[in-house]
C-alpha positions as CSV (number, residue, x, y, z in Angstrom):
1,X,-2.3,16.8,30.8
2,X,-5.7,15.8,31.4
3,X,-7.3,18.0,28.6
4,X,-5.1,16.7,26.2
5,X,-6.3,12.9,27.1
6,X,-9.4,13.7,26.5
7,X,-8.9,15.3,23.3
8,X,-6.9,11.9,22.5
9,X,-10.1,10.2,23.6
10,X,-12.5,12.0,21.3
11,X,-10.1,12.0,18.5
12,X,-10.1,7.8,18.8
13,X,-13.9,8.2,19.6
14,X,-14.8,10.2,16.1
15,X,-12.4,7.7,14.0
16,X,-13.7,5.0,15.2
17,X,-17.3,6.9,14.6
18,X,-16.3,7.7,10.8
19,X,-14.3,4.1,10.1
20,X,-17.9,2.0,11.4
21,X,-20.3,4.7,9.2
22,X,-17.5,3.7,6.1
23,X,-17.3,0.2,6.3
24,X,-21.4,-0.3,6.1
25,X,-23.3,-1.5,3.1
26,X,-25.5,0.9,1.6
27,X,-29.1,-0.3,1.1
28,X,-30.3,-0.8,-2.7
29,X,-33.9,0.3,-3.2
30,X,-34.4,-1.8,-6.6
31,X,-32.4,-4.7,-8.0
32,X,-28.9,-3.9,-10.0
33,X,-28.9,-5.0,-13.2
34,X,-25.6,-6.3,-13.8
35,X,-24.5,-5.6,-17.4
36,X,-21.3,-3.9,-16.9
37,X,-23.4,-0.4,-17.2
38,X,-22.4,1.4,-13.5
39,X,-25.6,3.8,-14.3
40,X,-27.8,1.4,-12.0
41,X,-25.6,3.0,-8.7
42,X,-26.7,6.3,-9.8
43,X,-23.4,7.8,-7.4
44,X,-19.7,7.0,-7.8
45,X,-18.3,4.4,-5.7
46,X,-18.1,5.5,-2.3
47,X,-14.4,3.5,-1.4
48,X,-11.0,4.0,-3.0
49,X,-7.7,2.2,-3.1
50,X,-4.7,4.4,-4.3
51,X,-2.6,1.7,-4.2
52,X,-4.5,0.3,-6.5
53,X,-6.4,2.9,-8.9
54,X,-9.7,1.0,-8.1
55,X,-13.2,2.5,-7.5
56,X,-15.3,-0.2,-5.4
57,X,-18.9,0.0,-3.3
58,X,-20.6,-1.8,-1.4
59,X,-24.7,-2.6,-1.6
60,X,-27.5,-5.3,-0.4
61,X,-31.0,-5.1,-0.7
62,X,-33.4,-7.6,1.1
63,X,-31.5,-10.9,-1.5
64,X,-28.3,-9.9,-2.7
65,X,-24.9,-8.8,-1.9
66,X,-23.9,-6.4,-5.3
67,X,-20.2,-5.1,-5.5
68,X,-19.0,-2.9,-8.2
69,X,-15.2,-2.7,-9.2
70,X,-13.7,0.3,-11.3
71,X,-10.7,2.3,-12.7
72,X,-9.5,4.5,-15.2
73,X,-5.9,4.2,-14.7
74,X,-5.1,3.0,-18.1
75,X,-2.3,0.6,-16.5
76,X,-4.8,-1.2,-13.6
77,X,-6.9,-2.2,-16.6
78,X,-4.4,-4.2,-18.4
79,X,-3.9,-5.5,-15.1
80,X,-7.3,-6.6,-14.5
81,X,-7.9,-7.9,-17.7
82,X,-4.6,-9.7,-18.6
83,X,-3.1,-10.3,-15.3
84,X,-6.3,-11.7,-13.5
85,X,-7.8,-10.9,-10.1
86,X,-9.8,-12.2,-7.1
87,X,-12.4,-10.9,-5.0
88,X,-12.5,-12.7,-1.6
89,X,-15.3,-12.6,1.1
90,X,-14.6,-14.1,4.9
91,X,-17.9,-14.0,7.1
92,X,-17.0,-13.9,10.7
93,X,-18.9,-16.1,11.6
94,X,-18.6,-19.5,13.7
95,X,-17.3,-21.3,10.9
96,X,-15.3,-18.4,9.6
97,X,-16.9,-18.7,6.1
98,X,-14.4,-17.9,3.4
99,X,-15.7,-17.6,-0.5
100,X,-13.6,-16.3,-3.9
101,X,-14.7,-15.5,-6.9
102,X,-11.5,-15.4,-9.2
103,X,-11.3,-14.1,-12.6
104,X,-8.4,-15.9,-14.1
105,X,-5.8,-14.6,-16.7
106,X,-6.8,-16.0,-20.4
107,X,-4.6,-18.3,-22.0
108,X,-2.9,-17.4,-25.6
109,X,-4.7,-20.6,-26.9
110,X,-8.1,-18.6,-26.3
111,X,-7.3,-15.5,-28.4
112,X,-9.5,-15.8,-32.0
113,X,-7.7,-16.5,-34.8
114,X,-6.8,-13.9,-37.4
115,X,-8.6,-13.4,-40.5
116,X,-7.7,-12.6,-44.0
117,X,-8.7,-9.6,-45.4
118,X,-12.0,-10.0,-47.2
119,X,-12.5,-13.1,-45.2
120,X,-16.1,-13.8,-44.5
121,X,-17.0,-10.9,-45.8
122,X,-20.6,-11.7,-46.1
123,X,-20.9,-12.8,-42.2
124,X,-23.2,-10.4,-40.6
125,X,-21.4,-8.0,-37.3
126,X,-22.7,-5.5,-35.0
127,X,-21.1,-2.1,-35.8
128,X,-19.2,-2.1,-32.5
129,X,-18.1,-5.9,-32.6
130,X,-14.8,-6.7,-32.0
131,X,-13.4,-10.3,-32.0
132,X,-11.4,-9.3,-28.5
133,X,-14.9,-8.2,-27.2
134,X,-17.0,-11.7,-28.6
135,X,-14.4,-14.1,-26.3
136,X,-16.5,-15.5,-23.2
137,X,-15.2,-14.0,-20.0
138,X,-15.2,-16.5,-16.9
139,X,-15.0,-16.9,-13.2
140,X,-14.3,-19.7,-10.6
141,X,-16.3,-19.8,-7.6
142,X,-15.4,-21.6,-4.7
143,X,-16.8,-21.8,-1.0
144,X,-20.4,-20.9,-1.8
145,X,-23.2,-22.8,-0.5
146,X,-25.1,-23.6,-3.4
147,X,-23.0,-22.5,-6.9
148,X,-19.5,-23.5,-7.1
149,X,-17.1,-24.0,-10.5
150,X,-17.0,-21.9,-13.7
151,X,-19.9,-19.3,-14.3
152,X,-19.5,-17.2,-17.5
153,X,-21.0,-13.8,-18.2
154,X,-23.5,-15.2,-20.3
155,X,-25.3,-16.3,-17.3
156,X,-28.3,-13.9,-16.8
157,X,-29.7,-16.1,-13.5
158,X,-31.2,-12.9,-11.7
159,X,-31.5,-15.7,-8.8
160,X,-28.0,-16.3,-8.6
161,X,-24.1,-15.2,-8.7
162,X,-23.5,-13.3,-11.8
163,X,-20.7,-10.6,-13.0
164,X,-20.5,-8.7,-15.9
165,X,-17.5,-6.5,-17.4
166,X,-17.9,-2.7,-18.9
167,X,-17.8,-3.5,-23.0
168,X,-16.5,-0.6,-25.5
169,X,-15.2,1.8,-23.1
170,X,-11.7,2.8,-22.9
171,X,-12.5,5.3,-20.4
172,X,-12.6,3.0,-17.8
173,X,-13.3,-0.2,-16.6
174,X,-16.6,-1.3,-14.7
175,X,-16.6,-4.8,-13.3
176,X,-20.5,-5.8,-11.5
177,X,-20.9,-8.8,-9.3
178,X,-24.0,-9.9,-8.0
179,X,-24.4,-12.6,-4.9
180,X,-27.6,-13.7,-3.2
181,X,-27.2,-13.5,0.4
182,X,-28.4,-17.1,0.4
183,X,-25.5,-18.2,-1.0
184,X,-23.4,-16.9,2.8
185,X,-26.3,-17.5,4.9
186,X,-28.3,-20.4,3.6
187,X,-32.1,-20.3,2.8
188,X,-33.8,-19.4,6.3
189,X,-31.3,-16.6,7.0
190,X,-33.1,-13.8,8.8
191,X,-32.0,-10.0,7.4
192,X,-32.2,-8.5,10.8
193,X,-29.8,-11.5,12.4
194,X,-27.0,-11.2,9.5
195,X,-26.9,-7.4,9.6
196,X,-24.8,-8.5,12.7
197,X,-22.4,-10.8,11.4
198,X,-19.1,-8.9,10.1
199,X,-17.5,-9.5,6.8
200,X,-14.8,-8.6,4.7
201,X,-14.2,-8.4,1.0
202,X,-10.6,-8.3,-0.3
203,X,-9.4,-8.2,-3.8
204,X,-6.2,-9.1,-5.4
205,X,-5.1,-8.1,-8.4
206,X,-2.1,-10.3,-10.0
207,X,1.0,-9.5,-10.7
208,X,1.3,-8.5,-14.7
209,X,4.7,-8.7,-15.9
210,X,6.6,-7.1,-19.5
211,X,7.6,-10.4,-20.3
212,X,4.3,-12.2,-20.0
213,X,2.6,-9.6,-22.6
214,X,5.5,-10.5,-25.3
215,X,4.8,-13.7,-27.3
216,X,7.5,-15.7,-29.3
217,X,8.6,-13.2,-31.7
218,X,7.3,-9.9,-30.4
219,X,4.7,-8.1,-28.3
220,X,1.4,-9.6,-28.2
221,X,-0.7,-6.9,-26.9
222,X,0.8,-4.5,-29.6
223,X,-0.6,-3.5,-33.1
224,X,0.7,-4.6,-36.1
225,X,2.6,-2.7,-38.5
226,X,3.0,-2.7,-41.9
227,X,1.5,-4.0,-44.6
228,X,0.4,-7.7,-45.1
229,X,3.7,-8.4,-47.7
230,X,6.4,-7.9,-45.4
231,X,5.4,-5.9,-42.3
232,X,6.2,-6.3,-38.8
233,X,3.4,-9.2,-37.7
234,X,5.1,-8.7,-34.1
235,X,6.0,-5.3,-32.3
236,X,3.7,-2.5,-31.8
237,X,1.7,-0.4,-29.7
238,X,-1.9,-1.7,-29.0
239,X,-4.5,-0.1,-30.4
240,X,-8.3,-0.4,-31.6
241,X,-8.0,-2.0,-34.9
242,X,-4.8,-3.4,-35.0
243,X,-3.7,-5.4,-31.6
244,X,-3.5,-8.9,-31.3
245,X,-3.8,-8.7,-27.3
246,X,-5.9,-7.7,-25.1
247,X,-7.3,-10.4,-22.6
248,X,-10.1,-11.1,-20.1
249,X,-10.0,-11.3,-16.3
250,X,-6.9,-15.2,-10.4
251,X,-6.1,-13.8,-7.3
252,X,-3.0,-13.2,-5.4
253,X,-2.3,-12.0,-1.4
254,X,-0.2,-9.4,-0.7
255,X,1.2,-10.1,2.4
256,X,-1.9,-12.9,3.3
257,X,-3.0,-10.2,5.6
258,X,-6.9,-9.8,5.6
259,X,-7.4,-7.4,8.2
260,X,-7.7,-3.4,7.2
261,X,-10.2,-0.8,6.9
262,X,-11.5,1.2,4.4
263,X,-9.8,3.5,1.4
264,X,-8.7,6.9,1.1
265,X,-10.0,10.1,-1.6
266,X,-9.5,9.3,-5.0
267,X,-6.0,10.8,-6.4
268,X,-5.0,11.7,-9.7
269,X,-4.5,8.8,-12.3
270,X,-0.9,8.0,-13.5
271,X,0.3,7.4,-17.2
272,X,0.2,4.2,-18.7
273,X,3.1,4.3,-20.5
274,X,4.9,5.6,-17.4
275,X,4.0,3.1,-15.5
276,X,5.5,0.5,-18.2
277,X,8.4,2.7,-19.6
278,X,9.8,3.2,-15.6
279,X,12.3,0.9,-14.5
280,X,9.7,-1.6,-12.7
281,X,9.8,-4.3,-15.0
282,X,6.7,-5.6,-14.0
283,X,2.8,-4.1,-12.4
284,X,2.9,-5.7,-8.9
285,X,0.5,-7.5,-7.5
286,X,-2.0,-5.6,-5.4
287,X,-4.0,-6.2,-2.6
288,X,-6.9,-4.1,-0.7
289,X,-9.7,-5.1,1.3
290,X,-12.8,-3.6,3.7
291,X,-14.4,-4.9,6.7
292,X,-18.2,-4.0,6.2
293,X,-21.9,-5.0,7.8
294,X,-24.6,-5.9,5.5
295,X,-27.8,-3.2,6.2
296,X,-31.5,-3.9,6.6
297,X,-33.9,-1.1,4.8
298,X,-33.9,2.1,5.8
C-alpha cells in the first residue's frame, strides 16, 4: 500500500512538473513582425485545442506579449472569420486585471458592392487582390492601460497593440497579436517582478449558425451560378472567384469558466462540409484557455 502512494505521489509530482514547464512563455530573441506571416516563430505552435482545431503559442521578449492563433480545419475558419472571436487576458494580480481584445463578426452592410463586368476596367489591381481581401479588418480593445477602442490592421505602431490576419492562404488561417507589456504592467514595470504574476489567456470563438450565412433570397457565402441573364444570383458553394461571402473576424464564454490548463497533441482535421452537412445545425461556440508566466531571457 505504501509503494503504491508513493507512485501516486510522483505521478501528481511529474504532472504537475510537465503542466508548469507547458504553461510558460517562451522567450523571443528578436521582435515578431506581425503581418499575418507565422515564419517569424520559426516552430509550430507549441499548444493545441481539439475542441477547437486551433494552433496557439505563447512568447515575450523584454516589451511585448506576442500570441499567435491558427487552424486548418476548413470549418474553424469560417468560424473565425464570419462568426467572430475573443481573446481574453486576466492578470492575477491585486486588482485582478482583466483585458479583451474582440474581433467582431462583419456586418452585411460592409461587404463591397458588386461590379459589372468590364466595370472599371482601367483601375489598376494587384494580381492577388481580391475585393473580400481589401475590406479593413478590426478589433475592440478594452481594459488596457493606455489603448482602448477600435484598432484596425492597418495600424503598424511597433510600440503598441497590433494584429494581423494570414492573406491569400486557404491552407490555413494565421492570426498575430502583438501587446507591449506596458499596456498590463504600466511604464516602470520591472521584467524580473512580472515574471511572477500569473496570467491567463482565453479565447472564444462564437457561435456560427446555417442560418446566419444565408441572406434574403439564398446563401451568401456561396458562388454564384449562372450566367448574368438569368442565373441563380443566390445559392451556391463558395468559392475563389465567385462568392459573395466571406467575412472578417466578438467573443463568447463557454461555461464563463476561466480556469484550465493547457491543450492536448494535434489530431486529425475534420471535413468542412461534414461539419455543415451533419445534423448540427449550427458550429458551436468554443471556448479554451491557458494559465501561463511571462519569462525573462534565457
Amino acid at each position: 500500500m505504501k509503494r503504491i502512494i508513493q507512485l501516486v505521489a510522483l505521478g501528481v509530482i511529474c504532472f504537475s512538473m510537465a503542466t508548469f514547464a507547458q504553461s510558460s512563455s517562451k522567450w523571443q530573441n528578436s521582435p515578431i513582425i506581425i503581418d499575418g506571416d507565422a515564419s517569424d516563430w520559426e516552430t509550430m505552435p507549441r499548444f493545441f485545442n481539439s475542441d477547437a482545431n486551433v494552433q496557439y503559442e505563447i512568447r515575450n521578449d523584454a516589451r511585448n506579449l506576442y500570441v499567435i492563433l491558427k487552424s486548418t480545419n476548413k470549418a474553424t475558419q469560417m468560424q473565425l472569420l464570419q462568426a467572430g472571436f475573443s481573446v481574453k487576458f486576466k492578470l492575477k494580480n491585486q486588482s485582478a486585471t482583466k483585458c479583451d481584445i474582440t474581433f467582431p463578426a462583419p456586418k452585411m452592410g460592409n461587404f463591397p458592392a458588386m461590379e459589372r463586368p468590364n466595370e472599371n476596367k482601367d483601375r489598376l489591381m494587384a494580381k492577388d487582390a481580391r475585393p473580400e481581401r481589401m475590406m479593413r479588418d478590426s478589433a475592440t480593445l478594452d481594459g488596457f492601460m493606455y489603448t482602448n477602442g477600435i484598432i484596425t490592421e492597418d495600424n503598424r505602431d511597433t510600440e503598441g497593440i497590433c494584429f494581423a490576419k494570414s492573406k491569400g492562404n486557404r491552407d490555413q488561417i494565421v492570426f498575430e497579436i502583438q501587446i507591449p507589456l506596458r499596456e498590463f504592467f504600466g511604464n516602470e514595470f520591472s521584467l524580473a517582478d512580472i515574471t511572477q504574476t500569473p496570467l491567463q489567456l482565453q479565447v472564444n470563438i462564437n457561435e456560427l449558425s446555417k442560418g446566419s450565412m444565408n441572406g434574403k433570397g439564398g446563401n451568401m457565402s456561396g458562388g454564384m451560378h449562372g450566367g448574368m441573364g438569368g442565373g441563380n444570383m443566390g445559392g451556391g458553394h463558395g468559392g475563389p472567384g465567385g462568392g459573395m461571402g466571406g467575412g472578417m473576424p466578438g467573443g463568447d464564454m463557454r461555461g464563463g469558466n476561466m480556469e484550465g490548463g493547457p491543450d492536448g497533441e494535434m489530431g486529425e482535421r475534420p471535413n468542412m462540409q461534414g461539419d455543415m452537412d451533419g445534423n448540427d445545425s449550427s458550429m458551436s461556440k468554443k471556448s479554451f484557455n491557458i494559465k501561463f508566466k511571462l519569462v525573462a531571457q534565457r
